[in-house]
C-alpha positions as CSV (number, residue, x, y, z in Angstrom):
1,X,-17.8,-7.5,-37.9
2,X,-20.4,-4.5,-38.4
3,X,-23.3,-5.2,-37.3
4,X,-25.1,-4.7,-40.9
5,X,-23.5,-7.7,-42.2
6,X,-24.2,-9.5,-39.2
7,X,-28.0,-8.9,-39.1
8,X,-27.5,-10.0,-43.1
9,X,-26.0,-13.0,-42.0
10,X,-28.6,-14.0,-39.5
11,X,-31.3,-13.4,-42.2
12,X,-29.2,-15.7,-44.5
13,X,-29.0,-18.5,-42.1
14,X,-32.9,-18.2,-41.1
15,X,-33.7,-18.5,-44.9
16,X,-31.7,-21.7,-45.3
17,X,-33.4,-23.4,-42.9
18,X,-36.6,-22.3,-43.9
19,X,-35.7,-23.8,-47.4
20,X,-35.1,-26.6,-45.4
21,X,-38.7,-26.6,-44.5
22,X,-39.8,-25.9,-47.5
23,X,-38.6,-28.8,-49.5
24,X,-39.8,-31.6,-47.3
25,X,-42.8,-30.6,-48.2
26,X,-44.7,-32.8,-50.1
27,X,-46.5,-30.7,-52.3
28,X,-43.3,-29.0,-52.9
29,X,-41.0,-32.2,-53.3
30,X,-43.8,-33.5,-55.9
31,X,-43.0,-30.5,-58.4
32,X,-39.4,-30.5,-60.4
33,X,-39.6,-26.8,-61.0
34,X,-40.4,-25.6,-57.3
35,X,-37.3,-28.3,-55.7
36,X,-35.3,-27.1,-58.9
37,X,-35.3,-23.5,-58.0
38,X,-35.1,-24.2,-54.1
39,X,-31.9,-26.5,-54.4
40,X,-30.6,-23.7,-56.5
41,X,-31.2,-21.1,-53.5
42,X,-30.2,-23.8,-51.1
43,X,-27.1,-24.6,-52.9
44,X,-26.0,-21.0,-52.6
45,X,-26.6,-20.2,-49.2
46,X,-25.2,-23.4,-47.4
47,X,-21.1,-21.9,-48.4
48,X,-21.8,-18.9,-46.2
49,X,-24.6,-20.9,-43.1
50,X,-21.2,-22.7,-43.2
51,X,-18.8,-20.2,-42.9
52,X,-20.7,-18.1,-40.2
53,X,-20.9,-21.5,-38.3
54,X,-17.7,-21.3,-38.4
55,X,-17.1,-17.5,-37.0
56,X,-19.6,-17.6,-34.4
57,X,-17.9,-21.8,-33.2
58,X,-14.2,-20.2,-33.6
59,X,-15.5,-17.1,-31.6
60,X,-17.2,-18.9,-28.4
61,X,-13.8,-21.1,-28.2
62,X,-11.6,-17.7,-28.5
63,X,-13.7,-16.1,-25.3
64,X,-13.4,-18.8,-23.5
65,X,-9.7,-19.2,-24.2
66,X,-9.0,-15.8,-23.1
67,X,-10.6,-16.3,-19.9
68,X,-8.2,-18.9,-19.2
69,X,-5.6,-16.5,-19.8
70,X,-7.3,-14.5,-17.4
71,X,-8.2,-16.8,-14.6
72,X,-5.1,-19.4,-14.8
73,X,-1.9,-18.4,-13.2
74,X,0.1,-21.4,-14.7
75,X,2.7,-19.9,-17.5
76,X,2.9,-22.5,-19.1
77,X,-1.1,-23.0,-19.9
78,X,-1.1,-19.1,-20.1
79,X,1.1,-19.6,-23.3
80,X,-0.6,-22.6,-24.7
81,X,-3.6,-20.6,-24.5
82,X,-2.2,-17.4,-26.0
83,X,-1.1,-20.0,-28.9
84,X,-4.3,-21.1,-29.3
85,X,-6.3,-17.7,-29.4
86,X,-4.2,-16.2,-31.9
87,X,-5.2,-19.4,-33.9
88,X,-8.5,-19.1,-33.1
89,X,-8.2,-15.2,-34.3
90,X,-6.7,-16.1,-37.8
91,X,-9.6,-18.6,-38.9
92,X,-12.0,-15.7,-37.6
93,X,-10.5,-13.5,-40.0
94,X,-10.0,-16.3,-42.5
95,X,-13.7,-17.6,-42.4
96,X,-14.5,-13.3,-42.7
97,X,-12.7,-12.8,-45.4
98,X,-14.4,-15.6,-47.4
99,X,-17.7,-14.4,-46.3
100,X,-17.5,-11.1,-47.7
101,X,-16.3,-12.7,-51.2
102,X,-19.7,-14.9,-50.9
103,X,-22.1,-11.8,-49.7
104,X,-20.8,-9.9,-53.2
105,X,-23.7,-9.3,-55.6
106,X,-24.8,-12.7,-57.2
107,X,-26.1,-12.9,-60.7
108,X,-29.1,-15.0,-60.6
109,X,-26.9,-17.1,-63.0
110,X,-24.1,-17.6,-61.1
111,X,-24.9,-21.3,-61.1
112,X,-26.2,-21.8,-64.3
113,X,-24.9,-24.1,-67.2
114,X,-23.5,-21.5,-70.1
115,X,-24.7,-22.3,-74.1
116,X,-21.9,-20.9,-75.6
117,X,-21.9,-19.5,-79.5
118,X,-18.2,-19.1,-81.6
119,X,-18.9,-17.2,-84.6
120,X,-16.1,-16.4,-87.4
121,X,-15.3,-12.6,-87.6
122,X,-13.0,-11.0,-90.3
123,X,-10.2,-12.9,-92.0
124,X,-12.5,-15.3,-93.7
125,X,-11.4,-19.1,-94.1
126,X,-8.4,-18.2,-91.4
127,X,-11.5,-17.1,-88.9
128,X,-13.2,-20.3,-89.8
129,X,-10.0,-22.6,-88.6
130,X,-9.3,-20.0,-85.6
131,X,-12.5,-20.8,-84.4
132,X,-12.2,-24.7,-84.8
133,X,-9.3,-23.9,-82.4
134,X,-11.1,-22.2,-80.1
135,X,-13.7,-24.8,-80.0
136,X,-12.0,-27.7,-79.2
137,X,-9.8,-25.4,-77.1
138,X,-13.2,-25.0,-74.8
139,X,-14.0,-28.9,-75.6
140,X,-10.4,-29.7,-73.7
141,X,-11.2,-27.2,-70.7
142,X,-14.8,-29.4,-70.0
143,X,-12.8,-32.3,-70.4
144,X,-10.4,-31.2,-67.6
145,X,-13.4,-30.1,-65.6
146,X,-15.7,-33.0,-66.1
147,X,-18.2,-30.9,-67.7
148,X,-20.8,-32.0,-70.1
149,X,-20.5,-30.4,-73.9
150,X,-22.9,-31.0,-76.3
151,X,-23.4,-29.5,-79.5
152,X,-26.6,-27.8,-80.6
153,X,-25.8,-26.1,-83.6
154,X,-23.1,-25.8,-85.8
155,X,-22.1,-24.6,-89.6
156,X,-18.8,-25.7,-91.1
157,X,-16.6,-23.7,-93.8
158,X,-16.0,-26.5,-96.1
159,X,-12.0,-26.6,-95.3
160,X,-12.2,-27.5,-91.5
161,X,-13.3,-24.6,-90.4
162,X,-16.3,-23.7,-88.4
163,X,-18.2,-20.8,-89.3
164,X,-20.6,-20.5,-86.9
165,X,-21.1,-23.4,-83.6
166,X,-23.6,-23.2,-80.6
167,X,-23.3,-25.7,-77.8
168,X,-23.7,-26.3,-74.3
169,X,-21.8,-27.1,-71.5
170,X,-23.4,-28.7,-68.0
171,X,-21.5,-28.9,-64.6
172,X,-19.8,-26.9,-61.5
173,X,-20.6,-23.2,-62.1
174,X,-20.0,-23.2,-65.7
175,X,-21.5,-19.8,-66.5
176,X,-19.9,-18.4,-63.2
177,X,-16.3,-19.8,-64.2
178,X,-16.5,-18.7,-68.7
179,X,-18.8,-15.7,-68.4
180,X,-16.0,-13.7,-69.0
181,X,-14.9,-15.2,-72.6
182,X,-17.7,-13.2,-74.0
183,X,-16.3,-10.7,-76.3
184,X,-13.6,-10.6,-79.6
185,X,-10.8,-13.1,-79.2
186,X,-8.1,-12.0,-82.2
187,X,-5.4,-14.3,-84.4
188,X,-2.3,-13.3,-85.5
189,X,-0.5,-16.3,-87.8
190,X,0.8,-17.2,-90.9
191,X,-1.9,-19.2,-92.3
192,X,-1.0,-22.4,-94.5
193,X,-2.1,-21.2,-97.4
194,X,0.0,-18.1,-97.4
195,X,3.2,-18.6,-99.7
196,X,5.2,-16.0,-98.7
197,X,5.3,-16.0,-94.7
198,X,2.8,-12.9,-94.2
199,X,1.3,-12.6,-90.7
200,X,-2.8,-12.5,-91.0
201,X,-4.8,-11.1,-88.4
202,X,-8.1,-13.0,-88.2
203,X,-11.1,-12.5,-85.7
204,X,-14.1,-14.5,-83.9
205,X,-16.5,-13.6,-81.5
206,X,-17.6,-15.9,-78.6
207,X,-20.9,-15.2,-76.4
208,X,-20.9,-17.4,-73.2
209,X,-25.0,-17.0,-72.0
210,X,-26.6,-18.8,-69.2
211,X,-28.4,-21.7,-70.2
212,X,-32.1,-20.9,-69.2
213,X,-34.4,-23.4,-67.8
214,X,-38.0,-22.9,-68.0
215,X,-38.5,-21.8,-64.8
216,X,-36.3,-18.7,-65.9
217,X,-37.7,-17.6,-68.8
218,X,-40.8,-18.5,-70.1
219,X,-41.7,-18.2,-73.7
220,X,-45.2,-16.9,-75.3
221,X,-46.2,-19.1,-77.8
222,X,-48.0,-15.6,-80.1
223,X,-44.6,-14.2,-79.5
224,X,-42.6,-16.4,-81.8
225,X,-42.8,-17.2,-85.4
226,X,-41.6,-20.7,-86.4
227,X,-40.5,-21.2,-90.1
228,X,-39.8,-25.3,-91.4
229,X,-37.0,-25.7,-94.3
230,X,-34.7,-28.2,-95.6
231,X,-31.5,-28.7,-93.6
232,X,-27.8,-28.1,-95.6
233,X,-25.0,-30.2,-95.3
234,X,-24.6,-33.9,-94.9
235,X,-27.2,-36.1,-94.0
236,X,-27.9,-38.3,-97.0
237,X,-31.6,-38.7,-98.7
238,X,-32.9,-37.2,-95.6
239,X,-31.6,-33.9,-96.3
240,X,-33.4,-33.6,-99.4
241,X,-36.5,-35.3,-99.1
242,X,-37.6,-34.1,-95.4
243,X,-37.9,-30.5,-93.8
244,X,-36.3,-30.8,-90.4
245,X,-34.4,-27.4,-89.8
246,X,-36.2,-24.9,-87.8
247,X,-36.0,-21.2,-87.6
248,X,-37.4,-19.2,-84.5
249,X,-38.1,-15.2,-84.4
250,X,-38.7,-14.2,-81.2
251,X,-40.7,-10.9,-82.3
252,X,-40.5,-8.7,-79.5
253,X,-36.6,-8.7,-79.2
254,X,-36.0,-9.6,-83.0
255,X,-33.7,-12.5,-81.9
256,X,-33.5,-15.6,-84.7
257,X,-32.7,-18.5,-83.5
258,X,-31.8,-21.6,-86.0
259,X,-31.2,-25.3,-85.8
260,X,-30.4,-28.5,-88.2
261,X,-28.2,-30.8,-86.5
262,X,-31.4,-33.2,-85.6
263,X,-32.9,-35.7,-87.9
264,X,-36.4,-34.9,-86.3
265,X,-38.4,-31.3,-86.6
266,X,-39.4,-31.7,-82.7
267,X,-35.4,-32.2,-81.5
268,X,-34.5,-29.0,-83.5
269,X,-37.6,-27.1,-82.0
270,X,-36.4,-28.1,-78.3
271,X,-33.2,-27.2,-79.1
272,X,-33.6,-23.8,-81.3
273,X,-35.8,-22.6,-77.8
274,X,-33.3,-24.0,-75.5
275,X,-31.1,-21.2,-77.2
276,X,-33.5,-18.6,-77.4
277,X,-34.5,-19.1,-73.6
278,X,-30.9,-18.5,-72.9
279,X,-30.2,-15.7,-75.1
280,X,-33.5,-13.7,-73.5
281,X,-32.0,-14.4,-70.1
282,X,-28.5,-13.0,-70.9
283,X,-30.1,-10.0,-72.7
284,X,-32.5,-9.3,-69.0
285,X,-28.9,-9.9,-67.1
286,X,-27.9,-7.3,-69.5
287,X,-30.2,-5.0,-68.5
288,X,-30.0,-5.4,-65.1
289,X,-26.0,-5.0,-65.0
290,X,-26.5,-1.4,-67.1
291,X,-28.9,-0.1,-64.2
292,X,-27.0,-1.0,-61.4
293,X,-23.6,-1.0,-62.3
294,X,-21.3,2.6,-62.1
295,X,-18.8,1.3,-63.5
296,X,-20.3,-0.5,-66.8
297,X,-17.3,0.6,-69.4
298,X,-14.5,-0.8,-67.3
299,X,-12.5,-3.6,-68.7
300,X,-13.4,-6.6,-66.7
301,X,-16.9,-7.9,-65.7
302,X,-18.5,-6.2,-68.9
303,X,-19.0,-9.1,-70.7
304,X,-19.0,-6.6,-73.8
305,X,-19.0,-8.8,-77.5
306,X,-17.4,-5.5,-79.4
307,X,-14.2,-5.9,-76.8
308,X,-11.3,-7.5,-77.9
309,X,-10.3,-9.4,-75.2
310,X,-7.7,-11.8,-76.1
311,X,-5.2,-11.8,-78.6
312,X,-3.6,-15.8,-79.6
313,X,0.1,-14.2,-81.4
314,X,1.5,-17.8,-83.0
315,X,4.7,-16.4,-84.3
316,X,5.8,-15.1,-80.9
317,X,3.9,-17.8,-79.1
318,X,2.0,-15.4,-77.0
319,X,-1.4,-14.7,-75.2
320,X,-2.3,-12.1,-74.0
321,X,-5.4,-10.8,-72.6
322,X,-6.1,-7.1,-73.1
323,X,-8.4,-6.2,-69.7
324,X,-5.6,-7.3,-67.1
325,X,-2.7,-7.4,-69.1
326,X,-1.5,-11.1,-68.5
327,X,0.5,-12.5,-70.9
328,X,1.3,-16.5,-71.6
329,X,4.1,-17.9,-73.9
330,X,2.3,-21.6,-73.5
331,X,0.3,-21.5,-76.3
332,X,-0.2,-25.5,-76.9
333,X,-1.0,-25.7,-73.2
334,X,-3.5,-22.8,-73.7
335,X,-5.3,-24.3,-76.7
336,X,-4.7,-27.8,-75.3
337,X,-7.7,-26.6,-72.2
338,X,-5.4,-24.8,-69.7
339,X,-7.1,-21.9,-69.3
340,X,-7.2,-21.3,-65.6
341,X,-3.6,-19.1,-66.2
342,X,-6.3,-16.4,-67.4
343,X,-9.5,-17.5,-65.8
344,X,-8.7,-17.6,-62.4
345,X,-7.0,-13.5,-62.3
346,X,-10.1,-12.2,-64.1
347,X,-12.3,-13.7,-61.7
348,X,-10.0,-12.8,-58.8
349,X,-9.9,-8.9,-60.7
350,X,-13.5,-9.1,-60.6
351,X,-14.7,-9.8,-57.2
352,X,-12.1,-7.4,-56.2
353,X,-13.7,-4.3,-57.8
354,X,-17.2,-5.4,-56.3
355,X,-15.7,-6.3,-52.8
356,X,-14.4,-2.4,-53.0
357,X,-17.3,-1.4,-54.7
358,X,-19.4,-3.1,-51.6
359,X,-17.2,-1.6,-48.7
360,X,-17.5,1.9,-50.7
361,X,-21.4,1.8,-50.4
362,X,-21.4,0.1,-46.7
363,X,-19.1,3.4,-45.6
364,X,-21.4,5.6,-46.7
């Protein structure tokens, strides 16, 4: 192991246990946002304090093994002790490997909830129903992950559609694991409506952000301009009589944020800024990527909404997603939540480019 990643190590392990420290602390323990952000921290460095545990346990047990080899003149304890060295030697490597994959660059979002917004592109009420697909096709992933979905905001078509939907989804590493949605996911079908059997090709866009907490981003009240009106849709009397639907300009950035599913102005206003929050912190990861990142225009790990990522072919019953080439013929699976078959090789592509990106900049 170089020495470098060593000393990193050692610094890792030194600030776990200061962490440690830390939140025992009373004055600490007695404030959520502090023990909030520390657990985050201390829930990302306890993988690797484990796994270098593990190296520098598996390495005192190899040395001492191949002194045996060298001090014992039994064969048959000389082999047993090879057996066990090369062992010994193959979790090292193991336990190494994993390491490196958990010293890549980490967005400070990597263990953030995501707010996720589905927003019918061209192809008009075809878009709408594509993304009523794609909705519940993300509803059936949390499902199969036990994560938590709630809707913030949504606006139907009329025809069971959706034209526009915001919601958010709490659990494991949900930003980490559907950061990579972002971007333009394409429809080719026949829609029901069509009499002669013509193939439409339809669009929607979906933006997965980190959900912000306020310890990530905090809002200036003179920097936002709230606006009051009546909600649309259903919702009886109330609709009409009471104005409950809120609309937030964030004036510096220019970013509108609007919500009416509550009855109450106050749930809308929580909710409306619970968005906003998120959409500031995406746009700051944004940044950041841009400036530090050689290779922003590659395929993967862009994140870019004007890509066309995936396209859903019905007639031939295909998938396929355009950055890494993979193509699927189980569509029902795929809409029925079984989406690991393209999750898991984009992340996999991804920490592969910044694991050779990171031994690139070490050799130098």
């Amino acid at each position: 192991m170089l020495q470098s990643m060593q000393n990193r190590l050692d610094e890792i392990q030194a600030r776990y246990f200061e962490i440690e420290k830390l939140m025992s602390q009373n004055d600490i323990a007695s404030d959520p946002n502090s023990i909030r952000k520390l657990g985050r921290e201390y829930s990302q460095l306890q993988t690797i304090v484990d796994l270098w545990s593990d190296i520098n346990q598996n390495e005192k047990n190899l040395n001492e093994t191949k002194e045996i080899i060298k001090e014992e003149t039994d064969p048959d304890v000389i082999e047993m002790a090879r057996e066990e060295a090369q062992l010994l030697e193959e979790k090292i490597l193991l336990s190494t490997e994993k390491i490196k994959l958990e010293l890549l660059p980490k967005d400070d979002a990597d263990l953030a909830d995501a707010v996720i917004e589905i927003r019918a592109g061209a192809g008009g009420d075809e878009a709408g129903l594509f993304a009523s697909d794609i909705f519940r096709m993300y509803q059936r992933y949390s499902e199969l992950k036990s994560w938590k979905l709630k809707i913030l905001s949504q606006n139907d078509t009329g025809v069971g559609g959706i034209k526009e939907v915001t919601f958010e989804i709490s659990g494991e590493k949900v930003y980490q694991r559907l950061h990579l949605e972002s971007g333009v996911h394409r429809v080719q079908r026949v829609p029901s409506t069509e009499s002669q059997g013509r193939i439409h090709t339809s669009t929607i866009t979906v933006a997965v952000l980190p959900k912000a907490e306020e310890i990530d981003v905090e809002i200036n009240e003179n920097d936002i301009k709230i606006d009051v009106f009546h909600s649309g849709g259903a919702g009886g009397q109330n609709v009409n009589k009471v104005a409950t639907a809120i609309r937030i300009t964030h004036e510096p950035s220019g970013i509108v944020v609007q919500c009416q599913n509550e009855r109450s102005q106050l749930q809308n206003k929580l909710q409306a800024l619970e968005i906003l929050r998120s959409r500031l912190w995406d746009s700051e990861i944004r940044k950041q990527r841009d400036e530090i990142s050689a290779n922003r225009k590659s395929q993967v790990g862009t994140g870019d909404r004007s890509e066309k990522i995936r396209t859903y072919n019905f007639p031939q019953s295909r998938i396929t997603d355009h950055r890494i080439n993979i193509n699927s013929h189980q569509m029902a699976q795929v809409l029925d939540g079984d989406l690991d078959v393209f999750i898991d090789p984009l992340l996999q592509e991804e920490q592969a480019k910044k694991l050779a990106s990171l031994e690139s900049n070490t050799s130098n």
